[in-house]
N, CA, C and O atoms as a MOPAC input file, in Angstrom:
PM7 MOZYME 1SCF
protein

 N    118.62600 1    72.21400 1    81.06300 1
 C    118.80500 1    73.07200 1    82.19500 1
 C    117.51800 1    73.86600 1    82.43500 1
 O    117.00600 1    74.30500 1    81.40500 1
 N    116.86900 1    74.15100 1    83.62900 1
 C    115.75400 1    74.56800 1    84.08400 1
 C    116.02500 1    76.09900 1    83.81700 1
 O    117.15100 1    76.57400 1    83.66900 1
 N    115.34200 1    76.50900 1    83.79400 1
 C    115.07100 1    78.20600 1    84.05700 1
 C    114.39900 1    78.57500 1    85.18700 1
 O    113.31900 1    78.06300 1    85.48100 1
 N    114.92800 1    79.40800 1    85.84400 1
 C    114.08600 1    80.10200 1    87.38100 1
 C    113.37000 1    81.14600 1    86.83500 1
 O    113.61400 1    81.92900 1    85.91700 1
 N    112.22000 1    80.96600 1    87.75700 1
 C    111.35400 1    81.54700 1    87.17300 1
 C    111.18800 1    83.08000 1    87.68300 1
 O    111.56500 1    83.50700 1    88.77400 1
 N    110.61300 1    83.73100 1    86.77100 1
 C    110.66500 1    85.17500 1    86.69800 1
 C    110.07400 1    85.39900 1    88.34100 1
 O    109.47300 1    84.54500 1    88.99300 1
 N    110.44400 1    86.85200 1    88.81200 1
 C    110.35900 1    87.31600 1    90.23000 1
 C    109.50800 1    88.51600 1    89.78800 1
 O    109.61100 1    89.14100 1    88.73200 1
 N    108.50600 1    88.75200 1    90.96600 1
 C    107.52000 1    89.91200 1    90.15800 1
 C    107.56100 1    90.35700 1    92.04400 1
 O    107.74300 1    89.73200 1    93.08900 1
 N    107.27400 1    91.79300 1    91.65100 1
 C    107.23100 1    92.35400 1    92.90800 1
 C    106.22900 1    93.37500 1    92.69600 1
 O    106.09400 1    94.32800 1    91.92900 1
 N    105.33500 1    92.65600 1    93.98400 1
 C    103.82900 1    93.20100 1    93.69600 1
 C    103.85200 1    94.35200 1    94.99600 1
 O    104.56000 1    94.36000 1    96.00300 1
 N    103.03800 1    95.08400 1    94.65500 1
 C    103.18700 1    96.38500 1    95.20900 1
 C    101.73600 1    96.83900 1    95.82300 1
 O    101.13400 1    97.61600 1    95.08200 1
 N    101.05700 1    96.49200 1    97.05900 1
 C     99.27400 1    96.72800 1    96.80800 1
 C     99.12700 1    96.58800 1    98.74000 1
 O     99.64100 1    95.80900 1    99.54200 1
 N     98.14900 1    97.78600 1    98.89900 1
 C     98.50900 1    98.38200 1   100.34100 1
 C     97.23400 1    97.38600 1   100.76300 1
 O     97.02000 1    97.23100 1   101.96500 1
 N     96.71100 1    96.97000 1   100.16000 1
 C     95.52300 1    96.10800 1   100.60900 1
 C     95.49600 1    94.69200 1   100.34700 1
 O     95.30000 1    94.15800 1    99.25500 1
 N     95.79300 1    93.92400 1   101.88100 1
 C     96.05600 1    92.48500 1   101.61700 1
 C     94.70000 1    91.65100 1   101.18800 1
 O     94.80300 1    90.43600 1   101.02200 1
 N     93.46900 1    92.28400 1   101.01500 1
 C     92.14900 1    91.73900 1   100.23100 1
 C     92.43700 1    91.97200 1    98.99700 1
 O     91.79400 1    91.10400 1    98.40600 1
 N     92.99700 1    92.59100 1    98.21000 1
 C     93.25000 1    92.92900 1    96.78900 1
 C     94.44000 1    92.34400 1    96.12700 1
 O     94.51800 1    92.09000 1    94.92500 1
 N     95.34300 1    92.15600 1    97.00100 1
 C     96.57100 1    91.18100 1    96.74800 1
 C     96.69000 1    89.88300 1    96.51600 1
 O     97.36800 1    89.37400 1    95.62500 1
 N     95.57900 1    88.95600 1    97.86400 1
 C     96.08000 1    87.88600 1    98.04800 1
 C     95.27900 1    86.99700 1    96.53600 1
 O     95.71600 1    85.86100 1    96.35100 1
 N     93.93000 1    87.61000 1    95.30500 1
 C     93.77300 1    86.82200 1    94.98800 1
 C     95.32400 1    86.61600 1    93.81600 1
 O     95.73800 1    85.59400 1    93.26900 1
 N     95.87600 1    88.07600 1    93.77100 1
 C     96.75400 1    88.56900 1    92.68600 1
 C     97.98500 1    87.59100 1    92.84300 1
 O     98.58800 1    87.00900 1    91.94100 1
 N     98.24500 1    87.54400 1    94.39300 1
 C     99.46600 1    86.47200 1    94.29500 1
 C     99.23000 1    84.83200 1    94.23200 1
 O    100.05500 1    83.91800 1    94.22100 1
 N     97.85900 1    84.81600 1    94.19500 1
 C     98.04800 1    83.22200 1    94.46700 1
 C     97.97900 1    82.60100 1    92.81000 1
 O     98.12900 1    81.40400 1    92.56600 1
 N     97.74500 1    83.56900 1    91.83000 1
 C     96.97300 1    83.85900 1    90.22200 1
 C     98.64400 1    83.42900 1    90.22400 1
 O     98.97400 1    82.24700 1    90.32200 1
 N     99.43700 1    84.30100 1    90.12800 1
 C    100.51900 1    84.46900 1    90.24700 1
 C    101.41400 1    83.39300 1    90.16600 1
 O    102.25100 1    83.25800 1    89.27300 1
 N    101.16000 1    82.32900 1    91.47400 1
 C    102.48900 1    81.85700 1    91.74600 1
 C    101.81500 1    80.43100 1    91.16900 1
 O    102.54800 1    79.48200 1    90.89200 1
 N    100.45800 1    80.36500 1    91.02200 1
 C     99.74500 1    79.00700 1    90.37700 1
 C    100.35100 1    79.12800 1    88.57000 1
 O    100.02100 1    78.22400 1    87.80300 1
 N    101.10800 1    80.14500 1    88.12200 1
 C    101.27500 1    80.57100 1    86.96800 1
 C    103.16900 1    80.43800 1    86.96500 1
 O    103.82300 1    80.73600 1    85.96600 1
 N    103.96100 1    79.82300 1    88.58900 1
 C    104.70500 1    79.91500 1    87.94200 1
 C    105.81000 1    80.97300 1    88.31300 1
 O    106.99500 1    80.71300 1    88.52400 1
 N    105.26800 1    82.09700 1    88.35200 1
 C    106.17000 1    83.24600 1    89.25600 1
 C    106.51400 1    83.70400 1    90.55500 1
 O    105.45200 1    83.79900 1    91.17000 1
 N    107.44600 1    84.02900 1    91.26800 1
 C    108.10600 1    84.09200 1    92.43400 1
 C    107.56500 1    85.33800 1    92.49400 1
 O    107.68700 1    86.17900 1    91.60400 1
 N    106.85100 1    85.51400 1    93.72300 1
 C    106.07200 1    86.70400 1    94.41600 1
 C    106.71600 1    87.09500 1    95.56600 1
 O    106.80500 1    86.56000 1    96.67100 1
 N    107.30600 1    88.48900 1    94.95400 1
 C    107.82700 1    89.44500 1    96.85900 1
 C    106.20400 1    90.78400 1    96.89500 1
 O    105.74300 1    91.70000 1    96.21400 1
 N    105.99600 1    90.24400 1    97.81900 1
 C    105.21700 1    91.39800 1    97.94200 1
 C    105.65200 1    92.31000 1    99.14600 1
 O    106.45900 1    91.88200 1    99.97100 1
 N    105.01600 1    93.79300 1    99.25700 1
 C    105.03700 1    94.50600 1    99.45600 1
 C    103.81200 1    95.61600 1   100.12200 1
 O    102.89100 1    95.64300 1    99.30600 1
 N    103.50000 1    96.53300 1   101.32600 1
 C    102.67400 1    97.37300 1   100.88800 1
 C    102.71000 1    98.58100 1   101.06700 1
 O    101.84800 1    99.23700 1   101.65300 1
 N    103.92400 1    99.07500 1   100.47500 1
 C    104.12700 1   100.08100 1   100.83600 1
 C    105.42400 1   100.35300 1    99.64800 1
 O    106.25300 1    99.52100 1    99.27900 1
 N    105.27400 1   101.95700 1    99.15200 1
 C    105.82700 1   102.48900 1    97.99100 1
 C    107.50700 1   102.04700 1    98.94900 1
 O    108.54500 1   101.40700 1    98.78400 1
 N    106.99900 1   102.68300 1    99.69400 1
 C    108.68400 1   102.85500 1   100.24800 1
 C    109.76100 1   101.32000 1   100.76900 1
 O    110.96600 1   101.34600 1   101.01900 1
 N    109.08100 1   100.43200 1   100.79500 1
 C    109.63000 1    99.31000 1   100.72700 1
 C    109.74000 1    98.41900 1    99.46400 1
 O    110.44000 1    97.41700 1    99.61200 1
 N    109.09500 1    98.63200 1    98.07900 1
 C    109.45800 1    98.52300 1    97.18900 1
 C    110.70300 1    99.23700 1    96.17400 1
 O    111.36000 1    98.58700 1    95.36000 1
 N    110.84600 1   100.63500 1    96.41400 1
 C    112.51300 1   101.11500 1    96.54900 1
 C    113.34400 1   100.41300 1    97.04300 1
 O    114.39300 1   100.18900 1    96.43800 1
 N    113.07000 1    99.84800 1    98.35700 1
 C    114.28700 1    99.52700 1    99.52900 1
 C    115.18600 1    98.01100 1    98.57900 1
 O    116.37200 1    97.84100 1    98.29800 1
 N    113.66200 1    96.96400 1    98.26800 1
 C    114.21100 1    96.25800 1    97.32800 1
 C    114.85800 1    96.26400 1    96.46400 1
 O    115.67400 1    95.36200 1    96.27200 1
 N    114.70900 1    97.27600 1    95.66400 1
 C    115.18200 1    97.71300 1    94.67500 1
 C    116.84800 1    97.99800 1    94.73900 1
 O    117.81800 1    97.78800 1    94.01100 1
 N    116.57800 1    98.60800 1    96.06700 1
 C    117.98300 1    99.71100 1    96.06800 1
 C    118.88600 1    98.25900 1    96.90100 1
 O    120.04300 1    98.19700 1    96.48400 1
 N    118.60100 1    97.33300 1    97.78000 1
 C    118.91100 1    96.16100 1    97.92300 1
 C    119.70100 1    95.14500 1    96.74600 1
 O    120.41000 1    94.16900 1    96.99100 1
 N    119.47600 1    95.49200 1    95.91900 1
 C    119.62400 1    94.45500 1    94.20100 1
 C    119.13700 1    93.05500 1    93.86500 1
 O    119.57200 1    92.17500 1    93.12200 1
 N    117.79700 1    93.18000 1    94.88700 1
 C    116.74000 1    91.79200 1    94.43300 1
 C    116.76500 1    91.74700 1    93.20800 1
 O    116.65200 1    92.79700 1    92.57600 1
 N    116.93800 1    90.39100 1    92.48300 1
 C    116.71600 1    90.93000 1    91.24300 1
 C    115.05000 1    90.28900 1    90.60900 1
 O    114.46600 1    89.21900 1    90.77800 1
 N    114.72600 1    91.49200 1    89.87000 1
 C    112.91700 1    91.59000 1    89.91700 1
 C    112.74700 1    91.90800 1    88.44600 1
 O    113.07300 1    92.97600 1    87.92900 1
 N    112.35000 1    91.15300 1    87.99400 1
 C    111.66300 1    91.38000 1    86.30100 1
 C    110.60700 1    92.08000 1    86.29800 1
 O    110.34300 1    92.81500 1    85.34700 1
 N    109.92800 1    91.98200 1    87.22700 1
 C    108.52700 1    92.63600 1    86.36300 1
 C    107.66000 1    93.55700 1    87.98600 1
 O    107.61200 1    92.93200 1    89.04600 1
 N    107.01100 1    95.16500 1    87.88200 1
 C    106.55100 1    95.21100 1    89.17800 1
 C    105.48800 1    95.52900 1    88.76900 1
 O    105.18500 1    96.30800 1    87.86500 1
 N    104.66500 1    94.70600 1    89.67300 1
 C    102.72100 1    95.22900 1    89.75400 1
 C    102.50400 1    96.31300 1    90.62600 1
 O    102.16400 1    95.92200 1    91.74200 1
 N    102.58900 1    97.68100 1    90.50100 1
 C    102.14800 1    98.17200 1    91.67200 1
 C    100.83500 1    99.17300 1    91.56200 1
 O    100.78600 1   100.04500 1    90.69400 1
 N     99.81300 1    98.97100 1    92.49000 1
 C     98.74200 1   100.13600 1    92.66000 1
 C     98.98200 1   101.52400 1    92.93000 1
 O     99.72500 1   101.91100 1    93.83200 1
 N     98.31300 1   102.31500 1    92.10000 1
 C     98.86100 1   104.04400 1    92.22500 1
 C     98.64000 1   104.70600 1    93.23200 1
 O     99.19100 1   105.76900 1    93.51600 1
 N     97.73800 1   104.08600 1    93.92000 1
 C     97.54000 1   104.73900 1    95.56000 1
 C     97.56800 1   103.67600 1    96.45800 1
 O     96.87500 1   102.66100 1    96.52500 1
 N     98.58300 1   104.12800 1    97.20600 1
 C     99.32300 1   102.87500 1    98.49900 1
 C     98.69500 1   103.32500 1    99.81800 1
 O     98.89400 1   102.60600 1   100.79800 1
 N     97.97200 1   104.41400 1    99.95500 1
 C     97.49100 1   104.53800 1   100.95400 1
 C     98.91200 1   105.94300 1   101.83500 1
 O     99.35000 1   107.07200 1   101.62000 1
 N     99.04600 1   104.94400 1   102.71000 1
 C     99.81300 1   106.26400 1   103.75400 1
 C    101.47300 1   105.60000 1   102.94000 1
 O    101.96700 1   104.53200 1   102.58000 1
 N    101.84900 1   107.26500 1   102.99900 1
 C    103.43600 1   106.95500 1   102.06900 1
 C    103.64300 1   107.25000 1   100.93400 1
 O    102.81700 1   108.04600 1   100.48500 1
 N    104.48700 1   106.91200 1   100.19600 1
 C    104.47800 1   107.60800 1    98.96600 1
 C    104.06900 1   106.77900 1    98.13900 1
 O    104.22300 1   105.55700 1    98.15000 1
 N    103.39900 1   107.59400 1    97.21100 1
 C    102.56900 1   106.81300 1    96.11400 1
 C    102.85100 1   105.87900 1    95.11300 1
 O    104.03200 1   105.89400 1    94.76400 1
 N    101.95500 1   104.86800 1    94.39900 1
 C    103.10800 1   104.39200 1    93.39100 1
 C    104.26000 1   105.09800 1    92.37600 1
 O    105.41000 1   104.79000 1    92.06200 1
 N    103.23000 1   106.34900 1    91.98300 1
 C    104.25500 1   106.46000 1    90.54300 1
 C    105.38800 1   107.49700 1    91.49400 1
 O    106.45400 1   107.69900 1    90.91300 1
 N    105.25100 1   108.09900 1    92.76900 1
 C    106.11200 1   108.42900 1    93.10800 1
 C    107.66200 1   107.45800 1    93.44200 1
 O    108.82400 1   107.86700 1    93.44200 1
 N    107.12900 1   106.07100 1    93.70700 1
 C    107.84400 1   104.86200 1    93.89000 1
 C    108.50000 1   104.21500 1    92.77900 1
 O    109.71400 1   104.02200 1    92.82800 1
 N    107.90500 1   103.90900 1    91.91300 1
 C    108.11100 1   104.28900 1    90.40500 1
 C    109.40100 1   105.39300 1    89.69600 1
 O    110.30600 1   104.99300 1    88.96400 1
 N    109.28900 1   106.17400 1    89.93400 1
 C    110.10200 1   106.85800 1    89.67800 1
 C    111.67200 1   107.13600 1    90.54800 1
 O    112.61500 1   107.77900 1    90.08800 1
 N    111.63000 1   106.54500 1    91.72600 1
 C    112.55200 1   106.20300 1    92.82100 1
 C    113.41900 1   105.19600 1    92.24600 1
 O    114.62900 1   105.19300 1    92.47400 1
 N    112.72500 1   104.15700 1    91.35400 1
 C    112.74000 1   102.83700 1    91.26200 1
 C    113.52000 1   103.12700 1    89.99400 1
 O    114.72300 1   102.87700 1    89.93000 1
 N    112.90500 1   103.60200 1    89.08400 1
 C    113.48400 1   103.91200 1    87.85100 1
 C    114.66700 1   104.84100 1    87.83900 1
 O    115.26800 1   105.05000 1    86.78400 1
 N    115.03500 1   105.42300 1    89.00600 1
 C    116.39400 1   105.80500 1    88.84800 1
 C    117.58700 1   105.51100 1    89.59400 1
 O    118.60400 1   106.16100 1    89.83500 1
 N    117.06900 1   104.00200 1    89.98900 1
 C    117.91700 1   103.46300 1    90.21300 1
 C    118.32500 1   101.94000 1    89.08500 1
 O    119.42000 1   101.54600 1    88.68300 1
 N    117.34900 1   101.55700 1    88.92100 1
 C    117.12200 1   100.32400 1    87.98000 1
 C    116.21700 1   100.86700 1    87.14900 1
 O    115.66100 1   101.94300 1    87.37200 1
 N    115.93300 1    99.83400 1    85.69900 1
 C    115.19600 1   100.00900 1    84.60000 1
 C    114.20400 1    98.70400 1    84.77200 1
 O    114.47600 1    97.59500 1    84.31400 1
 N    113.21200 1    98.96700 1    85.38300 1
 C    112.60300 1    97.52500 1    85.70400 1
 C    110.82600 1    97.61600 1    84.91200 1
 O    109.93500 1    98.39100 1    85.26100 1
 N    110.77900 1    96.95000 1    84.20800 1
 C    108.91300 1    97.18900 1    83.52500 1
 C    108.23100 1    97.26900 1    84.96400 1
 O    108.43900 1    96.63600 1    85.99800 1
 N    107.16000 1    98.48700 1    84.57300 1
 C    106.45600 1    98.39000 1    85.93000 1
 C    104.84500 1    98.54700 1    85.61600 1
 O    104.38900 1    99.68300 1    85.48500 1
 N    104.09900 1    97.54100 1    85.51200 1
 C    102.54900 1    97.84300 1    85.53500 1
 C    101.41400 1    98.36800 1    86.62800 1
 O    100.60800 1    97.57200 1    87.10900 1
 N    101.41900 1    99.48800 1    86.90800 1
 C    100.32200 1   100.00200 1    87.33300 1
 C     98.75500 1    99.51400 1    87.24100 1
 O     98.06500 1    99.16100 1    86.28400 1
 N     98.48700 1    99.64900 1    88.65400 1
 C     96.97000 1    99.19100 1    87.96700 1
 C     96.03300 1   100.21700 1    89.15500 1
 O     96.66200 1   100.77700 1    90.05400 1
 N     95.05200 1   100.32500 1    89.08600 1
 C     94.08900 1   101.32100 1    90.22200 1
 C     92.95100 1   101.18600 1    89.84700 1
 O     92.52900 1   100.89100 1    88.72800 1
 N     92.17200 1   101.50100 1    91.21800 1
 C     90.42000 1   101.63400 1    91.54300 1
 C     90.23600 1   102.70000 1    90.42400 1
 O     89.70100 1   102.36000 1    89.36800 1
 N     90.66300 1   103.98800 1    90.61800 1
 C     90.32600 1   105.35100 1    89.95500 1
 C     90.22500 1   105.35800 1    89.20600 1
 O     91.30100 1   105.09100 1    88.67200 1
 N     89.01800 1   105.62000 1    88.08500 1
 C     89.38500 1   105.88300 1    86.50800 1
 C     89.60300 1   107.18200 1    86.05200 1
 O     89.97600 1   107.43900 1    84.90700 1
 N     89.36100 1   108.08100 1    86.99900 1
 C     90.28700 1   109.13800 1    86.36200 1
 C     91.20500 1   109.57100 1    85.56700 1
 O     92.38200 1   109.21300 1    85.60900 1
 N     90.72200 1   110.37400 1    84.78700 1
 C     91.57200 1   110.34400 1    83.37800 1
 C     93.47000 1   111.39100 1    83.78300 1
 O     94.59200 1   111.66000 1    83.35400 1
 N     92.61900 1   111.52900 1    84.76000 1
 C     94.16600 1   112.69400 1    85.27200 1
 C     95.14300 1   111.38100 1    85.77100 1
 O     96.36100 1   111.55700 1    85.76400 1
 N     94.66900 1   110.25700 1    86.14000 1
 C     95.68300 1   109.20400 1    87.09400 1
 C     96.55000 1   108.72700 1    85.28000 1
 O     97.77400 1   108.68700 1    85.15000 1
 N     95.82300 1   108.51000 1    84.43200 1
 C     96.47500 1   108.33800 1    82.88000 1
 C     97.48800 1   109.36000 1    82.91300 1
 O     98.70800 1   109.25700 1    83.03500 1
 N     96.61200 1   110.54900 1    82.75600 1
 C     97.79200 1   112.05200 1    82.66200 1
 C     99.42200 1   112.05900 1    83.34500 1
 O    100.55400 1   112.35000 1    82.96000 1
 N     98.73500 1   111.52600 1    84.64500 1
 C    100.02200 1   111.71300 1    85.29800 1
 C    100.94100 1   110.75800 1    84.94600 1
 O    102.06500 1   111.19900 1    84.70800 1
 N    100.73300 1   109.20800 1    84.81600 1
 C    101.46700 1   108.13300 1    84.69800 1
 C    101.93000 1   108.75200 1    83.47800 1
 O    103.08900 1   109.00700 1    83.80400 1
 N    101.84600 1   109.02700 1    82.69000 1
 C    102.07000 1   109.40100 1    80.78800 1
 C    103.72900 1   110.02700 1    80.99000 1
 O    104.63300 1   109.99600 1    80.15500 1
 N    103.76200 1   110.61200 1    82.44400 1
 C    105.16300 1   111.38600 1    82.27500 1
 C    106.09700 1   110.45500 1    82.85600 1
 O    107.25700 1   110.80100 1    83.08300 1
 N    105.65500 1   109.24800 1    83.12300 1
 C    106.84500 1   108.35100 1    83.26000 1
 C    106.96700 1   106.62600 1    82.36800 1
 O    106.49100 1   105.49800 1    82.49800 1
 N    108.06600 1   107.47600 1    81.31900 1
 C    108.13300 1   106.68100 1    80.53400 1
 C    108.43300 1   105.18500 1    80.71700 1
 O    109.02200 1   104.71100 1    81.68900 1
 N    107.89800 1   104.41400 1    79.53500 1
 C    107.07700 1   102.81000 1    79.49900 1
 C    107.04500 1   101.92100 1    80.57300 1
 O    107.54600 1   100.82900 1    80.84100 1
 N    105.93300 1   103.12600 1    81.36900 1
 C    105.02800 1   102.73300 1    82.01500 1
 C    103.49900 1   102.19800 1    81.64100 1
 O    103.17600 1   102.79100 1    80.61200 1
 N    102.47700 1   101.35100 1    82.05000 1
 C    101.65000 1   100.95700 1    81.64600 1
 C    100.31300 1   101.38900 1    82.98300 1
 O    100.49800 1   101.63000 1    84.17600 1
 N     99.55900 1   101.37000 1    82.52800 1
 C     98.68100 1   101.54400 1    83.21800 1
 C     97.71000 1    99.95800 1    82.89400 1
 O     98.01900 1    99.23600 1    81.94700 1
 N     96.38600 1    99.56900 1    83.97200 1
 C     95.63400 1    98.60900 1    84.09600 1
 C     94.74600 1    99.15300 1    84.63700 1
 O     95.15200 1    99.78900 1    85.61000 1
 N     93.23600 1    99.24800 1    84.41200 1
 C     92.45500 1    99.86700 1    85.31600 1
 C     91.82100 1    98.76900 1    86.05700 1
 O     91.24600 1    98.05500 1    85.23600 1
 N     91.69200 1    98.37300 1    87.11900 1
 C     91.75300 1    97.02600 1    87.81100 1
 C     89.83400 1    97.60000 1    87.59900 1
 O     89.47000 1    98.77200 1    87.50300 1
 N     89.02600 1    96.50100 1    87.58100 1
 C     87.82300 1    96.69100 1    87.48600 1
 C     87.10200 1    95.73800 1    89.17000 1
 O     87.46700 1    94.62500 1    89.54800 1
 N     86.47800 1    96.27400 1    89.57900 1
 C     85.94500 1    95.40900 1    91.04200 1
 C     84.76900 1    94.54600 1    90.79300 1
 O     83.80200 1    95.14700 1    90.32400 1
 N     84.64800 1    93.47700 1    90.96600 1
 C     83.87500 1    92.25700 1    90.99700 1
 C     82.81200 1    92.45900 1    91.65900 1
 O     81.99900 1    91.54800 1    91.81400 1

């Protein structure tokens, strides 16, 4: 019997920064909903897609932010969520730290 493959819901306000992430992605195998915007990654959520794993960037631009989305997300479902961002700011660590096993990624630019 096959297994379906894991659903990842990527989260990234910039479709230049996304598209190499989803194509990595689905050449690997995984079912990609994307998203760009905090507030439509809730909506999924609160919908009952069901989503193993979320990639989302900590600044979405206009709207609410990731870990504000994140935390929307997490109280509705318990879903792993990897963060990743431009900023290396040590305060963007600080802040993620108060929402538990969460991960951070510091995406590095090419």
């Amino acid at each position: 019997m096959e297994s379906k493959p894991k659903t990842i819901l990527l989260v990234e306000d910039q479709i230049i920064a996304a598209a190499p992430v989803i194509k990595i992605l689905k050449n690997t195998g995984y079912e990609i909903i994307y998203v760009m915007r905090g507030e439509d990654a809730v909506i999924i959520i609160e919908a009952g897609v069901p989503v193993d794993l979320i990639v989302m960037d900590i600044d979405l631009g206009l709207g609410i932010c990731g870990m504000t989305a994140s935390e929307r997300i997490n109280s509705i479902r318990k879903i792993p969520i990897l963060f990743f961002t431009n900023h290396p700011e040590k305060d963007i660590k600080e802040k993620t730290g108060n929402i538990l096993s969460f991960n951070i990624y510091q995406r590095q630019m090419l």
